[in-house]
C-alpha positions in Angstrom: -47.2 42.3 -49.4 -50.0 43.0 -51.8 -48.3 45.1 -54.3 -51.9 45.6 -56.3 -55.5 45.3 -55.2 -59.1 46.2 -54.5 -60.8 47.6 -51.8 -64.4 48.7 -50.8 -63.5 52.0 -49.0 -66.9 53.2 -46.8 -65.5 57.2 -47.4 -64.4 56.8 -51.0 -66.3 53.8 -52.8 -64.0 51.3 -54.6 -60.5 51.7 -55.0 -57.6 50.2 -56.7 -54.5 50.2 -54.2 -51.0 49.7 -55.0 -47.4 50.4 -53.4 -46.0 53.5 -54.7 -42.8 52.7 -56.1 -42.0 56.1 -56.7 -41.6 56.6 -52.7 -39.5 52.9 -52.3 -36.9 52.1 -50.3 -37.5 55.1 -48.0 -41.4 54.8 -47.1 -43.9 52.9 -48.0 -47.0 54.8 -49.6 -50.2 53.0 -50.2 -52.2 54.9 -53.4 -56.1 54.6 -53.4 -57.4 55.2 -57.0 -60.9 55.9 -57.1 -60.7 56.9 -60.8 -59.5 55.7 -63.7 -57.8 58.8 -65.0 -55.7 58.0 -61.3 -55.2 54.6 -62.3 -53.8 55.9 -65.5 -50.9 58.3 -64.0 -49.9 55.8 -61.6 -49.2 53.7 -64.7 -47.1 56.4 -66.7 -45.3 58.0 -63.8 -44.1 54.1 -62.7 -46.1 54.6 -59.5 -46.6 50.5 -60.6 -44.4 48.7 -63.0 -43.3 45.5 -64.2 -45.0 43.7 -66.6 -46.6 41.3 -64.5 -47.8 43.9 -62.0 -49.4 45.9 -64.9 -51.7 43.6 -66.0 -52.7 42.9 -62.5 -53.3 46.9 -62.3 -54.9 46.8 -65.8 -57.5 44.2 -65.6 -58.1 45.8 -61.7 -58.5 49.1 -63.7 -61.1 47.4 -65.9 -63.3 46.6 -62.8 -63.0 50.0 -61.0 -64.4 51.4 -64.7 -67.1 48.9 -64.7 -68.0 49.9 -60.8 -67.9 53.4 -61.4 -70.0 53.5 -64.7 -71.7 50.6 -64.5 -72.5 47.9 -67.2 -76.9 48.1 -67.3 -76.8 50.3 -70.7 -75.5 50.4 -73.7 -73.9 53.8 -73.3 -72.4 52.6 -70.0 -71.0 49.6 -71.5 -69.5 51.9 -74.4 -67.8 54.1 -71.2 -66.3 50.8 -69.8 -64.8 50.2 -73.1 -63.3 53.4 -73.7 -61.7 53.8 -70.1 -60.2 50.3 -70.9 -58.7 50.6 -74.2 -57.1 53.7 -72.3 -55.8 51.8 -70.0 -54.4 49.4 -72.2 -52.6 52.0 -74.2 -50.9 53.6 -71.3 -47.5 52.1 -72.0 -47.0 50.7 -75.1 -44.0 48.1 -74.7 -45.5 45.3 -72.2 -47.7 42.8 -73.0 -49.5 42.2 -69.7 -51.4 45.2 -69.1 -53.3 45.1 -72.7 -54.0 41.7 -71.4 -55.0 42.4 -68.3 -57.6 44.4 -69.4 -59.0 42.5 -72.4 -59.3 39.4 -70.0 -61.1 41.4 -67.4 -63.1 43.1 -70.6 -64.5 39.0 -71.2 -66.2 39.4 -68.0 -68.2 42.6 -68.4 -71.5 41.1 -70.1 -71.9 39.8 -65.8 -71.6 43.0 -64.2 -69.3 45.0 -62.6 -68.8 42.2 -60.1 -68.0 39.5 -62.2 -65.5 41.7 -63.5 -63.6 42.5 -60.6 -64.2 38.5 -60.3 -61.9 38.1 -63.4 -59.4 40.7 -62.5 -59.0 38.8 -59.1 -58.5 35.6 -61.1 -55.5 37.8 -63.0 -54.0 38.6 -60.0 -54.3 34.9 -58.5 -53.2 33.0 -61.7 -49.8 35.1 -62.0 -48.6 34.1 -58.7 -48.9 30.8 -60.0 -47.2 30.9 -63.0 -44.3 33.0 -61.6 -43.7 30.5 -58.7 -43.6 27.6 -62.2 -41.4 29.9 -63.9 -38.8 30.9 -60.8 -38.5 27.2 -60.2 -37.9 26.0 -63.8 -35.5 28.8 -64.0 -33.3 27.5 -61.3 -33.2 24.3 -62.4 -32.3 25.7 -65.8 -29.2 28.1 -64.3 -27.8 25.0 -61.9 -28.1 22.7 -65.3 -26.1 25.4 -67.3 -23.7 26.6 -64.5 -23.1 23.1 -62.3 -20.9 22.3 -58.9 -20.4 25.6 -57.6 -22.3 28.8 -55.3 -23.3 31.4 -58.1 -22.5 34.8 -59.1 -25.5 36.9 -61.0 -26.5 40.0 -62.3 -29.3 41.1 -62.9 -31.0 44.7 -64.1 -34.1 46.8 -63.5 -36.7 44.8 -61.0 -38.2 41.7 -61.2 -39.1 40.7 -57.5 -42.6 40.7 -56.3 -42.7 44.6 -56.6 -42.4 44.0 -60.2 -45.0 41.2 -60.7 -47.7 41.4 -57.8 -45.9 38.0 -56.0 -43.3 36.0 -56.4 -41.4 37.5 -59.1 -39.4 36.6 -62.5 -36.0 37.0 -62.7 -35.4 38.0 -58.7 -37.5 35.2 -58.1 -35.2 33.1 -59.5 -32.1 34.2 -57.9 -34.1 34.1 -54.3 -35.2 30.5 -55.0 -31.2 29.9 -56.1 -30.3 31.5 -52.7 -32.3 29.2 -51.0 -31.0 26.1 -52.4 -27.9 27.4 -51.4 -26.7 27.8 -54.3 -26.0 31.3 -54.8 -23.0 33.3 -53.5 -23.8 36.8 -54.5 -25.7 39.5 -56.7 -24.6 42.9 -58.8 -28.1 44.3 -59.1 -27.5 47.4 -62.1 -28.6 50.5 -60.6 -31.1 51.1 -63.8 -33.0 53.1 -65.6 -35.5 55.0 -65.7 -35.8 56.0 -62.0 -32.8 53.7 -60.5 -35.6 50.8 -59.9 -32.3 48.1 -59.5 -31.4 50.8 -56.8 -34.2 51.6 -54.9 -36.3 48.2 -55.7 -34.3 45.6 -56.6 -32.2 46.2 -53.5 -34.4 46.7 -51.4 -36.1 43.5 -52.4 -32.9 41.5 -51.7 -31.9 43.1 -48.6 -35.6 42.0 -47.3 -34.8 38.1 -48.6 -31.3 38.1 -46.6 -29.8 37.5 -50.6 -26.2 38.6 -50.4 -25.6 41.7 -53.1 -24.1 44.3 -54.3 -24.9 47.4 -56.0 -23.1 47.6 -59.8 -23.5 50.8 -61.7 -25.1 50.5 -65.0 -22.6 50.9 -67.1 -19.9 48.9 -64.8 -22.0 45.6 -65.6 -19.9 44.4 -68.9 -16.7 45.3 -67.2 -17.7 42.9 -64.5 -18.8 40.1 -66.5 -15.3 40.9 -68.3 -13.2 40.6 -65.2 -14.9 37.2 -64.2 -17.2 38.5 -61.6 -20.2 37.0 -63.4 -21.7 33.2 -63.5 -24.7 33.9 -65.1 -27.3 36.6 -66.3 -30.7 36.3 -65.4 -33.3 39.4 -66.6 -37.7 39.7 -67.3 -38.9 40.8 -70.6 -41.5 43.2 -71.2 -42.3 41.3 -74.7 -40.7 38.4 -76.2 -41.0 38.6 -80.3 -42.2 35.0 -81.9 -38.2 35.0 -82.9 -37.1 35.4 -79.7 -36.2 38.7 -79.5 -36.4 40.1 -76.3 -37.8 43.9 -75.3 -36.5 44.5 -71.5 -35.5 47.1 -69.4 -32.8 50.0 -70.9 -29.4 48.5 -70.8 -30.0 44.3 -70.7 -28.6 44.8 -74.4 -25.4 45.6 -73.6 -25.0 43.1 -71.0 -26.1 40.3 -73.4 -23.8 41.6 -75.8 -20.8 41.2 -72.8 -22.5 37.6 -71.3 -22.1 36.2 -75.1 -18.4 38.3 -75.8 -17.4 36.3 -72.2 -19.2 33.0 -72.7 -21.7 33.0 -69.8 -25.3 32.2 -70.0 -27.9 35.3 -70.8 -31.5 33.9 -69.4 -34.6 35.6 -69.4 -37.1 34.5 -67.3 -40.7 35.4 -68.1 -44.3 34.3 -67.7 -45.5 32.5 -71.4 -47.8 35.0 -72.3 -45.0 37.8 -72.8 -44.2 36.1 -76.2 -45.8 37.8 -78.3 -47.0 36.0 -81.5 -48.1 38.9 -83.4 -45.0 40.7 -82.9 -42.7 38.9 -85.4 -39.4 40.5 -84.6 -38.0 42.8 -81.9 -38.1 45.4 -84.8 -42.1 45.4 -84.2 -41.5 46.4 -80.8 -42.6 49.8 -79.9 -39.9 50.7 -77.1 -41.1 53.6 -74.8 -39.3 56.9 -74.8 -40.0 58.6 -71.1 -39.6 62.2 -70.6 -36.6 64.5 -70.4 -36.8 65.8 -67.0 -36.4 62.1 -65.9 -32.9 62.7 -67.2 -32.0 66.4 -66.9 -33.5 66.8 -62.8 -32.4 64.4 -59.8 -34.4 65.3 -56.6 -35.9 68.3 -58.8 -32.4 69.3 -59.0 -31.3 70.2 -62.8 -28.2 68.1 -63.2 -27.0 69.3 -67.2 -27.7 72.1 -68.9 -31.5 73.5 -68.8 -33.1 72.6 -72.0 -30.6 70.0 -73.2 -32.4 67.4 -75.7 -32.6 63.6 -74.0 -32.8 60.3 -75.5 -34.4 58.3 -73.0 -35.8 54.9 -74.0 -37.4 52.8 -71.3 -36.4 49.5 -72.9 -33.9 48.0 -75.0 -34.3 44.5 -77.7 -31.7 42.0 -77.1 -31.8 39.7 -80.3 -32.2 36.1 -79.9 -29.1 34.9 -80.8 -27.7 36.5 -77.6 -30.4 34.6 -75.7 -28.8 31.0 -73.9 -32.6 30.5 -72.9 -36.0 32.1 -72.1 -37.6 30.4 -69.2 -41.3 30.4 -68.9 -43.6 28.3 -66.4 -44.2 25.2 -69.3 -40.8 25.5 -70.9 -37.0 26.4 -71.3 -36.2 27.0 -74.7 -33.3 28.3 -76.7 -34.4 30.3 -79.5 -33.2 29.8 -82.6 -30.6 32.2 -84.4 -32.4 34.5 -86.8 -31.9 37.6 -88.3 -32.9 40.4 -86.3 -34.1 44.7 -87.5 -31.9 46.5 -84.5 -34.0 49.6 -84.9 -37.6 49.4 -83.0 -39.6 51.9 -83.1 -40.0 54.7 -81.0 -43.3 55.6 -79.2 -43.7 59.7 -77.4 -43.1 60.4 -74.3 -46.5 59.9 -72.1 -48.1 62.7 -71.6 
């Protein structure tokens, strides 16, 4: 599948097209943005998510600005910009898409095809890396769990859904079922939008991966009861100390994978670690809307008008990390005091 890319449509002009997660397991909806503004709501509503995927979407965005203003004046070029730093501000908590667009951004002095040049590069490179940074990871696991088929959990999505190919985490526990050393998965049903539900699943049920669905909050009680080998999540940003910014609940089952004395991994590509972001307190985690909470279906499930806390992410400090996984490295990161209060960005608009 191409979960992000470009076309030249005859009726339309360019487009950036993309799976709409929103519509997954049930159908599969292709969206053709012809506008940036487009591009911008398929990004806040989770039309396309994972980190990976947005920066594919981000630096794609970049070129579909540079097509539709062009880049032959300086007023032009000033457009380009502005529609990219939008862009790149659309969700504040993952580090691929504001580097998606400022790599496609080095292009622009070429044209609007050298651009989309670039952002086709983006797209190409990450498969790479993820398929470096699956395989490391399951050499990693079998080193830390040896001699036996594997039980994992995992939460929110990290497939290729998640990342535009291959995946992260999920493409680590497909390449473990493959070596035939896997025995099952508890995918967590997670949060915001049940993405461990509707993609995650469906992601393993198309690999042939033997699972299970675990409700979110069920998660610690199975690592508890011995149901667990191992814990294998993505990050959204890794802090130079480690700390880790993923999806809403991989806190509390880091807190249960160290309390039982199993290995938490992280698997990621090396450019989520962020070295200007010196803890995980530097993290801005991304509160979503209310409705996403009060309304199932469109149905009102609580009280109309009850306040909502609902953050998108969560920071797991690094001592609770056994290792982050990259496509160049494994690595433990070292013990250090961690601030357990990010910050909080609004609710997109």
């Amino acid at each position: 599948m191409r979960i992000v890319d470009w076309a030249d449509e005859s009726d339309g002009g360019p487009a950036v097209v993309l799976i709409d997660q929103r519509a997954l397991p049930h159908r599969t909806v292709h969206l053709h943005l012809r506008t940036v503004d487009d591009l911008i709501d398929a990004v806040r509503s989770l039309a396309v998510r994972g980190a990976p995927s947005l920066g594919i979407t981000g630096a794609y965005g970049v070129a579909l600005a540079a097509h539709r203003h062009g880049t032959t004046s300086p007023d032009a070029v000033d457009a380009v910009r502005a529609d990219a730093e939008r862009i790149a501000t659309a969700r504040p908590t993952a580090v691929p898409l504001s580097l998606g667009v400022r790599r496609a951004l080095t292009a622009l002095d070429g044209g609007p095809a050298a651009v989309l040049a670039e952002a086709r590069a983006v797209a190409a490179e990450a498969a790479a890396v993820h398929a470096a940074a699956t395989d490391r990871a399951a050499d990693e696991i079998l080193r830390l769990c040896p001699g036996r088929p594997l039980r994992a959990l995992t939460v929110c999505n990290t497939g290729p859904l998640a990342t535009g190919a291959v995946g992260t985490a999920l493409g680590a526990i497909v390449g473990l079922h493959e070596r035939g050393a896997l025995a099952e998965v508890l995918a967590c049903e997670t949060r915001p939008l049940l993405q461990g539900a509707r993609l995650t699943v469906w992601e393993l049920a198309r690999a042939g991966v033997p699972h299970r669905l675990c409700v979110d909050s069920a998660g610690p009680a199975a690592i508890a009861n011995g149901l667990v080998d191992v814990v294998l999540a993505g990050a959204d940003r890794i802090a130079a100390n480690g700390d880790v910014a993923n999806k809403i609940g991989t806190y509390m089952l880091a807190c249960a994978a160290a309390r039982s004395g199993i290995p938490f991994v992280i698997v990621a590509p090396e450019e989520t670690i962020d070295p200007r972001t010196p803890t995980g307190a530097d993290i801005v985690v991304e509160e979503r809307g209310a409705d996403e909470v009060r309304e199932h279906a469109g149905t009102l499930m609580t009280v109309p008008g009850t306040p909502v806390y609902n953050p998108a992410f969560d920071v797991t400090p690094a001592d609770l990390v056994t290792a982050i996984v990259t496509e160049s490295r494994a690595w433990a990161p070292s013990p250090a005091p961690s601030a357990s209060v990010p910050r909080t960005a609004p609710a997109p608009r």
